[in-house]
N, C-alpha and C positions, 0 to 999 in steps of 0.2 A: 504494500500500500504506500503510494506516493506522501501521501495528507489524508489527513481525518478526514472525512464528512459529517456533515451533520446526521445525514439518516444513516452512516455507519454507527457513531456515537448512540442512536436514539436502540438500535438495531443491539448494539452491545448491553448498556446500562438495563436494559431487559432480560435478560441472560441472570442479571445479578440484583435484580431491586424488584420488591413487590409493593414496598410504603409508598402509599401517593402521594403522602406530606414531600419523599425526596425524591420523586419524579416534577412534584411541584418547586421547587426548591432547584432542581437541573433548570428547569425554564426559565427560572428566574436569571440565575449566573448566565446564561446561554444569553438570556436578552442584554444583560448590560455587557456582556463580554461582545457582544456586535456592535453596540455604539460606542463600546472604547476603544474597537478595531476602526473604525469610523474616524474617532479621534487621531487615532494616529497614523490613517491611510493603511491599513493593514488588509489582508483579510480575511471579512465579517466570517463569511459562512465555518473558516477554518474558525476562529475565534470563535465563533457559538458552538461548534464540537466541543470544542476542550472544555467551556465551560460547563457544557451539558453534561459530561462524561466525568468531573471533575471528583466526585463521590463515589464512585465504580466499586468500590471495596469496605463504604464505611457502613451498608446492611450488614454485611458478611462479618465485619471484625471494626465496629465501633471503640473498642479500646486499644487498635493497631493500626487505625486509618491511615492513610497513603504507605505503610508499610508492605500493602499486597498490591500496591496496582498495576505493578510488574507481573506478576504473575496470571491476574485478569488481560492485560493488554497486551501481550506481547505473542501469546497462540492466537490473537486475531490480526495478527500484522502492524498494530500499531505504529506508527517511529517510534524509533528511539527519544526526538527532541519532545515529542510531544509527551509521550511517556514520562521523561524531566520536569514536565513544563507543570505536567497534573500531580506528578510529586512534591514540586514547591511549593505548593499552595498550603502546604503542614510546614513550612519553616519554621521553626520555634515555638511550633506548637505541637504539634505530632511525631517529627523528625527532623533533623539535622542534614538528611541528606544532600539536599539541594537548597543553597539559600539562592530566592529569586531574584534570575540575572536581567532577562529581556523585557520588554517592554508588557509582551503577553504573560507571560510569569507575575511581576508585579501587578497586573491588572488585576490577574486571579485571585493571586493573595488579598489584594483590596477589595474587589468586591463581593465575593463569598460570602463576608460579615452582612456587610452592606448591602447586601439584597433583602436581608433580613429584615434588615430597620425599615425599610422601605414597606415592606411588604406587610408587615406589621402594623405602619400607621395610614397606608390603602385599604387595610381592612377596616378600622376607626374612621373612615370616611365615606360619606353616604356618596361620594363622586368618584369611590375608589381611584384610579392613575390620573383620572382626568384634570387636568389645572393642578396637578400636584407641583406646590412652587418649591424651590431650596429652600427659599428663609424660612419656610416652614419645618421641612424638614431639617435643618438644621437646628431648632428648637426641639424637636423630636430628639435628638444627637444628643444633644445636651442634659435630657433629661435620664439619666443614668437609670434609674425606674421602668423605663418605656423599654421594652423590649430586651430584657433586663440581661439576657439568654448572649444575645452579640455585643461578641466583645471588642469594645471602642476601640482599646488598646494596637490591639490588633489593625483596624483598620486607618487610625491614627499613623502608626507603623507602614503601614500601605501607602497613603498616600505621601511621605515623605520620602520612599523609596523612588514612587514614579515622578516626585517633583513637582506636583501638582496642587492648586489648593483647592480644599475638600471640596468646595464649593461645586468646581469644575466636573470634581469625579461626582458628585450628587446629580450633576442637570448629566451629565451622561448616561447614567445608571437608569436614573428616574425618563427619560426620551426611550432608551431601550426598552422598559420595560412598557411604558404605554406605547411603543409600537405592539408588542405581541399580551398585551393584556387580556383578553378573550380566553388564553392559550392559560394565562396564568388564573383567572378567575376573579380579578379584578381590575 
């Protein structure tokens, strides 16, 4: 296999996940991982694999996550880089193996959490994705309370990696995700 697909990715993660919370939760990463491919001229469709695919092993072995996604990815041909790319995304959190180099790496690791938040306060809204502004969500961020589960730290951590201010990665996240909102169920 030259590059992920996305309906490779959708075609895999099936093979190993039955919770719809983390089929819901793939979509999510998958949608903002396309509009920060976007952001950086990349490409989307490869970036919404990785991020779809990004939990491949955490049904299976929730207390060894990204420790096995070699082992799920690599008898379907996976790359190599991409293989790295969904291992990073535990940097200091799961594993030590890979701390995130490229630009899609640090995406992952940042928005993962951050889909969460998101997702969290689209439900608390009777307009779900629709007119979801930053400065709002950014009050949502702030409120350590609110979605109490994703950890800032971490995504803090993210976004100074890729350089970015949070801001930037929020209106990316948030555009990706009300593109495929329907898909997400808000």
């Amino acid at each position: 296999m030259e590059k992920l697909t996305l309906e490779k990715a959708r075609e895999i993660l099936k093979k190993h996940t039955t919770e719809e919370h983390l089929f819901t939760h793939a979509a999510a990463v998958s949608a903002a991982m396309g509009a920060m491919a976007r952001h950086f001229g990349e490409d989307e469709e490869h970036w919404r694999a990785i991020g779809y695919l990004h939990d491949v092993d955490y049904e299976a072995y929730p207390d060894e996550h990204c420790h096995h996604v070699r082992e799920f990815l690599e008898p379907e041909g996976v790359p190599e880089a991409d293989i790295l790319a969904i291992i990073s995304h535990g940097y200091g959190i799961t594993t030590e193996e890979r701390e995130p180099q490229t630009s899609l790496e640090k995406s992952l690791f940042t928005v993962d959490e951050l889909t969460g938040i998101i997702q969290a306060y689209a439900l608390m809204r009777p307009e779900k994705m629709e007119g979801m502004a930053v400065k709002s969500l950014k009050k949502k961020f702030k409120d350590k309370r609110f979605a109490a589960k994703c950890n800032r730290e971490i995504i803090k951590r993210g976004f100074s990696m890729l350089g970015m201010e949070p801001g930037e990665v929020m209106q990316c996240c948030i555009e990706g995700m009300q593109e495929h909102h329907e898909e997400l169920g808000l």
